[in-house]
Structure formats: structure tokens, C-alpha cells
ZATORGU-411209 format. One record per residue (C-alpha): x, y, z; residue number from 1; residue in one letter. Coordinates in pm, 1 decimal, decimal comma. Each point is the difference from the previous one (the first is absolute). Layout:
% residues N
(node (X Y Z) NUM 'a')
...
***
This chain:
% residues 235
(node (-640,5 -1666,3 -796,4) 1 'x')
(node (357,3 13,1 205,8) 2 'x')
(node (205,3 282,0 -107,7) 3 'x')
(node (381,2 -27,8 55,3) 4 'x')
(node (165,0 310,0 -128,5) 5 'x')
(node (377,4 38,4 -56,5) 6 'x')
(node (234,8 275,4 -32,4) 7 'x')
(node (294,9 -77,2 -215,7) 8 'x')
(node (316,1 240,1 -8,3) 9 'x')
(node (-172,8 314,5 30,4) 10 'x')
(node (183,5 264,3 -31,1) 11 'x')
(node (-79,7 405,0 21,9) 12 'x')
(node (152,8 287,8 42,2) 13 'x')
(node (-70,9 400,6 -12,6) 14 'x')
(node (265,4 174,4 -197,4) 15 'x')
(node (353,9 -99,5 202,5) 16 'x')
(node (-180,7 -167,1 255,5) 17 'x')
(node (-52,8 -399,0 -40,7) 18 'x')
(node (-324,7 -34,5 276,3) 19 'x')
(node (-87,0 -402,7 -78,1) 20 'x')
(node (341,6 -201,3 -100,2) 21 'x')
(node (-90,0 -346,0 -166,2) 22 'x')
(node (-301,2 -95,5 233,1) 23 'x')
(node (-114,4 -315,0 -28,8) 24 'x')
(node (-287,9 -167,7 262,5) 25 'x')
(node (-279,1 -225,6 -8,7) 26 'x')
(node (-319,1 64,1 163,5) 27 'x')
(node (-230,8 -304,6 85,2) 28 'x')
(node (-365,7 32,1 79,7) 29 'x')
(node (-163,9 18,2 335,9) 30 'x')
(node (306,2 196,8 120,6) 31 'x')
(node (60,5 349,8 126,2) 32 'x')
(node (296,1 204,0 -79,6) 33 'x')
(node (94,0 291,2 134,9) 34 'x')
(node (247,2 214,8 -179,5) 35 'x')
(node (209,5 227,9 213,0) 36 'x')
(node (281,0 277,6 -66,4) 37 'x')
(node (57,9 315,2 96,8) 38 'x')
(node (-149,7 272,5 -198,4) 39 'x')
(node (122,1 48,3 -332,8) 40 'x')
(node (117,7 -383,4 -14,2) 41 'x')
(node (-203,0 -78,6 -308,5) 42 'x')
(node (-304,4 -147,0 168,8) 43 'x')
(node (-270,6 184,6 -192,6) 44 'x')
(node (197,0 -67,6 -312,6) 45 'x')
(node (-1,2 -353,2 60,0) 46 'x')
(node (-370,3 -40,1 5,2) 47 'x')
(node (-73,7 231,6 -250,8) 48 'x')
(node (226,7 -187,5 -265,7) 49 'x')
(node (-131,6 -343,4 146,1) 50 'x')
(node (-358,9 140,5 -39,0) 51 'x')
(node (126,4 106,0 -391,1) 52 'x')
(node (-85,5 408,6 84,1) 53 'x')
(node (391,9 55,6 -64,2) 54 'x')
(node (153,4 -204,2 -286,9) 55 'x')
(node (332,1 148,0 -24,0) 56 'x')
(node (166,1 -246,3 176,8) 57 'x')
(node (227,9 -312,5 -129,1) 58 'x')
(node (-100,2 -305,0 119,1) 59 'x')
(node (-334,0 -204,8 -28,0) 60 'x')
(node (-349,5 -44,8 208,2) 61 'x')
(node (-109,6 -369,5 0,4) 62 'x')
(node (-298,4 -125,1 89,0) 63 'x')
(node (-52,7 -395,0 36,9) 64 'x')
(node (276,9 -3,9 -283,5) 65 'x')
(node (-161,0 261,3 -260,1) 66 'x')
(node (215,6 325,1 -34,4) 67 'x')
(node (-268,4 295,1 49,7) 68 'x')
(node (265,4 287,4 -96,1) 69 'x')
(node (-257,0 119,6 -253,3) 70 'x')
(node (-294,8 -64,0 193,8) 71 'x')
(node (-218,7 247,0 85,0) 72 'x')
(node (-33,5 61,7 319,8) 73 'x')
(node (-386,6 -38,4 -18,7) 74 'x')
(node (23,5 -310,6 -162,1) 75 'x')
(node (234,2 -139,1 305,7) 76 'x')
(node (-180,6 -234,1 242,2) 77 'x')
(node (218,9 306,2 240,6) 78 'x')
(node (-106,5 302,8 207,9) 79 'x')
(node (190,9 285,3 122,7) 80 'x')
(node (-115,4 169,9 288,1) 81 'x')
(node (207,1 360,0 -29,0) 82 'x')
(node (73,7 225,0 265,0) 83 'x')
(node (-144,5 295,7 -156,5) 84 'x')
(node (-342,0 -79,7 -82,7) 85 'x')
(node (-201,1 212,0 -233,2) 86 'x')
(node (-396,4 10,2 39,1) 87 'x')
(node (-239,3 145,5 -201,1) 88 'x')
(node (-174,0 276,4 195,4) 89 'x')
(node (-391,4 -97,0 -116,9) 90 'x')
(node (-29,8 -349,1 77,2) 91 'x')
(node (-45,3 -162,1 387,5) 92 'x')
(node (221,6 -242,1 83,7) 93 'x')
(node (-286,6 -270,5 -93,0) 94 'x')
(node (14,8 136,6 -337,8) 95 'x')
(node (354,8 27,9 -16,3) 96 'x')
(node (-30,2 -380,8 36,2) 97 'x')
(node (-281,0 -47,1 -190,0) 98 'x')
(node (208,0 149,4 -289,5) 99 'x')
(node (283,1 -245,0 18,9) 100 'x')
(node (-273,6 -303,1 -18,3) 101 'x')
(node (-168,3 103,0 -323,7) 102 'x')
(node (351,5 53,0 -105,7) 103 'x')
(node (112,9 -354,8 96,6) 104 'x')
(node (-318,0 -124,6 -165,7) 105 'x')
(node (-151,7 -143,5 359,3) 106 'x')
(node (-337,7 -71,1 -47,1) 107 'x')
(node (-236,2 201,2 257,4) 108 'x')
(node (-24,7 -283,3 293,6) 109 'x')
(node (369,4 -33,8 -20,6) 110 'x')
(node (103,5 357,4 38,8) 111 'x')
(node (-270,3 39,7 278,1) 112 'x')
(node (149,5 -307,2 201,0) 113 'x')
(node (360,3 136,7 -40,2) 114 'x')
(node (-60,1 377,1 52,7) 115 'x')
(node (-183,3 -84,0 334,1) 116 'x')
(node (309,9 -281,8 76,5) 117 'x')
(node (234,0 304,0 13,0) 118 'x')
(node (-253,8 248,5 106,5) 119 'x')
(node (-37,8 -172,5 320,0) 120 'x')
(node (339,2 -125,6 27,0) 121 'x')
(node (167,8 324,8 -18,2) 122 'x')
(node (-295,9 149,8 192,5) 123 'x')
(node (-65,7 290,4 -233,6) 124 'x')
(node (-414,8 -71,0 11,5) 125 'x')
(node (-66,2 306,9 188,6) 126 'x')
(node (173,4 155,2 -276,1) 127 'x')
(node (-64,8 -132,8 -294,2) 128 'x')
(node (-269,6 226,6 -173,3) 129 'x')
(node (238,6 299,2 89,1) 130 'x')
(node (225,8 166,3 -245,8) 131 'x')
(node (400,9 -4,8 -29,2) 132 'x')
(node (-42,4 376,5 137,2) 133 'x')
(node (-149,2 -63,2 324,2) 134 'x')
(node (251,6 -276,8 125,0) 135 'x')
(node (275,7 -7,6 207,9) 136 'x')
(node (350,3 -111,8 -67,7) 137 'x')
(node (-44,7 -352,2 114,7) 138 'x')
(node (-359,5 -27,3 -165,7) 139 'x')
(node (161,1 65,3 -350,5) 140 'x')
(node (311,9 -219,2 74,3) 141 'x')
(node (-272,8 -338,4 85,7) 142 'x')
(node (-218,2 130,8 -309,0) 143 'x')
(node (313,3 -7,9 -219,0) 144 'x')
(node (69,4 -355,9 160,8) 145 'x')
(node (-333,1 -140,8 -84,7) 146 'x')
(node (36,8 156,8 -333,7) 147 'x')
(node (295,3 -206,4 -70,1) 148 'x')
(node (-140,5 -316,9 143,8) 149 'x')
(node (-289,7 35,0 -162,6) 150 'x')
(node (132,2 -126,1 -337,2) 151 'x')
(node (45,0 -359,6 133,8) 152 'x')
(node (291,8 -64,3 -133,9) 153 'x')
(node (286,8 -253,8 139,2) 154 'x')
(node (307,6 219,0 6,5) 155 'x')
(node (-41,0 304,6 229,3) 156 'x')
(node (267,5 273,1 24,5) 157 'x')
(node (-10,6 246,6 282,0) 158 'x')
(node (156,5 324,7 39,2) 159 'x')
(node (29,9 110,6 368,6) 160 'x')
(node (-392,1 -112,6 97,9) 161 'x')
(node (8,0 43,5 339,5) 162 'x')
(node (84,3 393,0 -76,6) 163 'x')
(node (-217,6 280,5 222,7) 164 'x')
(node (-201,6 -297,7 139,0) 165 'x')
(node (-82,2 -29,1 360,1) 166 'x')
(node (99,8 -286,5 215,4) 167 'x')
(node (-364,0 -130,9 -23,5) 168 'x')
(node (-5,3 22,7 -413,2) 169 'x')
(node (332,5 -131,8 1,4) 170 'x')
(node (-110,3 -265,1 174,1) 171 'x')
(node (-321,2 -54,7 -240,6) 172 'x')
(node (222,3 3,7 -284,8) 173 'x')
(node (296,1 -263,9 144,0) 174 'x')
(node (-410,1 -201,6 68,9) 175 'x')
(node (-50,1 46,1 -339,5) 176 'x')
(node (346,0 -90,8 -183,6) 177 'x')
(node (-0,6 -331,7 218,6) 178 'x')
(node (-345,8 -53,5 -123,2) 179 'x')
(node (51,6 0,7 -314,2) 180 'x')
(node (362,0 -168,6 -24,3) 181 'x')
(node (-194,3 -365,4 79,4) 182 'x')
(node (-239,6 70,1 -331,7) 183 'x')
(node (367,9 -60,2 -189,7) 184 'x')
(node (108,0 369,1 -20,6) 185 'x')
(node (352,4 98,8 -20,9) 186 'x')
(node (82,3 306,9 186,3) 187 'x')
(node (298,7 210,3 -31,3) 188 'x')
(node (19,6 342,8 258,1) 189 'x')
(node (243,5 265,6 -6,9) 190 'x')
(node (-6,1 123,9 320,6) 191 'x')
(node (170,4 235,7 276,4) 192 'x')
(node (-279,8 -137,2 262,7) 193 'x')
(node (257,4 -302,9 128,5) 194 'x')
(node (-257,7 -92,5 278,7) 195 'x')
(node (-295,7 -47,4 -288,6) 196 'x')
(node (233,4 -188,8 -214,9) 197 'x')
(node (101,5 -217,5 311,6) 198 'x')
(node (-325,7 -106,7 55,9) 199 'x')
(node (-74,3 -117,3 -332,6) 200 'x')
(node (295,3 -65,7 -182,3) 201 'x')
(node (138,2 -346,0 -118,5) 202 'x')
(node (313,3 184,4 -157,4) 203 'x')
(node (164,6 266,9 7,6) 204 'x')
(node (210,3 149,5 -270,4) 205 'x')
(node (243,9 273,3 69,8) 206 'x')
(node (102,1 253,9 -302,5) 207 'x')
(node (337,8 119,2 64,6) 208 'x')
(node (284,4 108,1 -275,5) 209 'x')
(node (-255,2 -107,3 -270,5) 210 'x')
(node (20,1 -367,8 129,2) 211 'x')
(node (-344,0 -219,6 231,9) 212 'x')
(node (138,8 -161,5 299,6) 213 'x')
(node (-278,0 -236,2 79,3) 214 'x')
(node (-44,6 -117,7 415,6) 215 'x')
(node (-256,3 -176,9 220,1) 216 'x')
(node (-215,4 253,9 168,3) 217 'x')
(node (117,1 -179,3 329,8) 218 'x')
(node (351,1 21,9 -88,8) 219 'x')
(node (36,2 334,8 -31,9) 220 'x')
(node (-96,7 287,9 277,4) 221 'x')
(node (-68,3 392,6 -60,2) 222 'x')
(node (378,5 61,1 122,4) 223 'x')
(node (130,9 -212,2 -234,2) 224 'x')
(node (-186,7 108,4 -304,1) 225 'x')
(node (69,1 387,4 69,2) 226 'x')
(node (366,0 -141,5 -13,7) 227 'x')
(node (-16,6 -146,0 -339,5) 228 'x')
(node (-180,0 253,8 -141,5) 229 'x')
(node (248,1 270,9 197,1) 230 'x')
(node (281,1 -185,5 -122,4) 231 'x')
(node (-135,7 53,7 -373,8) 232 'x')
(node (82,3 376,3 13,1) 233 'x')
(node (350,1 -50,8 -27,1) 234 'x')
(node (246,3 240,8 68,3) 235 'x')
***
């Protein structure tokens, strides 16, 4: 089914320090967001209280028009992608996958057809009977990708993806994203990789002094962005 999710006057803040400031946005389906601010601007936060991991904050989540404040995050038709994956150290990245399937209940033809979808599409088969140990950087960013896409599910939150890949995985996982957007997925990318973003963005949405700015991709250049953002560390 379509998934519109909402933000409604979302509000955060550590200690003195208000980071979100009544946020309120809707995100439609078949579009791809990407979330930028400079470091420190409440990106991470954003996704993690949208994907219910942090539920200190006022405000409410809304998806198609049912408040999930005390959902689960399990039970949300929602993945987050984090930037600091954690692996277990005795299973292959096929059974890292694998794991996630039985979990989601996919029956054994299913999980096959979708392991080998983002097996191939993230062109990790050379390494996919190898363990978490033996792989580089970029290997374990793409596994931690396909582990989040893996779930299926319509909403899909991404912290910093394109992170210690190389132009050529970058450009398998910008192959991927688009892919994926036209099967009805919503995407939403915090991201310092502007040139990614460009390339596959419908929106962009700055974070600056706790507020989202939202602009055209073709509106906006790199120069201007860095001056919003710049502009956001006030005095």
C-alpha cells in the first residue's frame, strides 16, 4: 500500500539546546528526500525519532493518518539504515540476510529472490559467503544497505549511505535507490555527499536553527546550500 508519513510539530532538544523546533512535513510516496545540515543540525535525530528509536520528543509521527508514537519500530512498515552498523561476527553476509527473512517471516523462495535482488545490485556476490571480518569499509557499508532494504518495507530512512563508498559503489547504490523508488518506496537520505543527493533527489530539505527549508534539487546549487547551512551557525 502507499505510505504518506507526516511530521507534526516535532520538537527536541538536548538539555538547553532546542535541535528540531515545531517540524512539521509531509512525505509522499515515490519521492526522494534528502535531508541536509551541517553536522550536529539534528539530522540523525530526525530519523531516529521518525523511525520511533528516540521517543522523547513532542510532537507526533503519522502515517496515512494513524499516529504511530507508540509504535514499535518493528511493527512500522519503516527502515532505518544507521550510519554505524553493527554485524555479528559469525554469520556471511548471505546469512546476515538470511536472518532478517526468517525474521520478517519470508517464505524461502521469497527471501532467495530478494537476497540475490540486492546481492547483485549492490554487487557484493563475490563476497557474500565471507564474514563481517574479512571486508572492507565499503563492503560492510553496501552489506549494511542491503540489510536495511532487505525488510521491504515502504518508508526507508538513511543515515549518510554513501559513507566510505567508492565512486563505483556509490554509483551502485544511487542504481539501486532509483530502482527501488518506482516499486512505491519513499526515501528519505541524510547526506553530506551533495553530488549523490543531486542525482537522485526530488527534494531537498535543509536543517538549519531546528527548522526544514525544503527546495527543488534544480533550484538550489552546492554554493548556495553551504550558504544556508553556513548561515545557520550564527554568530
Amino acid at each position: 500500500s502507499i505510505l504518506v508519513i507526516e511530521i507534526n510539530n516535532i520538537d527536541m532538544s538536548y538539555g538547553q539546546e532546542k535541535v528540531l523546533d515545531g517540524i512539521s512535513y509531509k512525505f509522499y510516496p515515490d519521492n526522494i528526500y534528502g535531508l541536509i545540515g551541517k553536522n550536529g543540525a539534528g539530522k540523525t535525530t530526525l530519523l531516529k525519532i521518525m523511525s520511533r528509536l528516540i521517543r522523547k520528543n513532542k510532537g507526533n509521527i503519522i502515517i496515512n493518518e494513524d499516529c504511530v508514537n507508540k509504535k514499535d519500530y518493528l511493527k512500522l512498515p519503516m527502515t532505518y539504515i544507521s550510519d554505524s552498523p553493527i554485524f555479528y561476527s559469525d554469520l556471511t553476509i548471505r546469512e546476515h540476510l538470511l536472518l532478517i527473512c526468517n525474521i520478517k517471516g519470508f517464505s524461502k523462495n521469497e527471501a532467495i529472490e530478494k537476497i540475490d535482488f540486492l546481492i547483485n545490485l549492490l554487487k557484493l556476490e563475490k563476497y557474500e559467503n565471507m564474514f563481517p571480518s574479512a571486508l572492507s569499509k565499503g563492503t560492510l557499508q553496501r552489506l549494511n544497505i542491503a540489510i536495511g532494504l532487505i525488510r521491504d518495507e515502504s518508508i526507508v530512512l538513511m543515515d549518510e549511505p554513501f559513507i566510505t563508498l567508492d565512486p563505483v559503489q556509490v554509483e551502485s547504490v544511487e542504481n539501486l535507490i532509483l530502482e527501488l523508488k518506482n516499486k512505491n518506496k519513499t526515501f528519505i537520505i541524510s547526506s553530506h555527499d551533495i553530488d549523490s543527493l543531486e542525482s537522485i533527489c526530488d527534494k531537498y530539505l535543509i536543517l538549519r536553527n531546528g527548522k526544514l527549508l525544503e527546495y527543488n534539487p534544480n533550484e538550489i546549487n552546492r554554493k548556495d546550500i553551504s550558504k544556508i547551512i553556513f548561515d545557520s551557525y550564527g554568530d
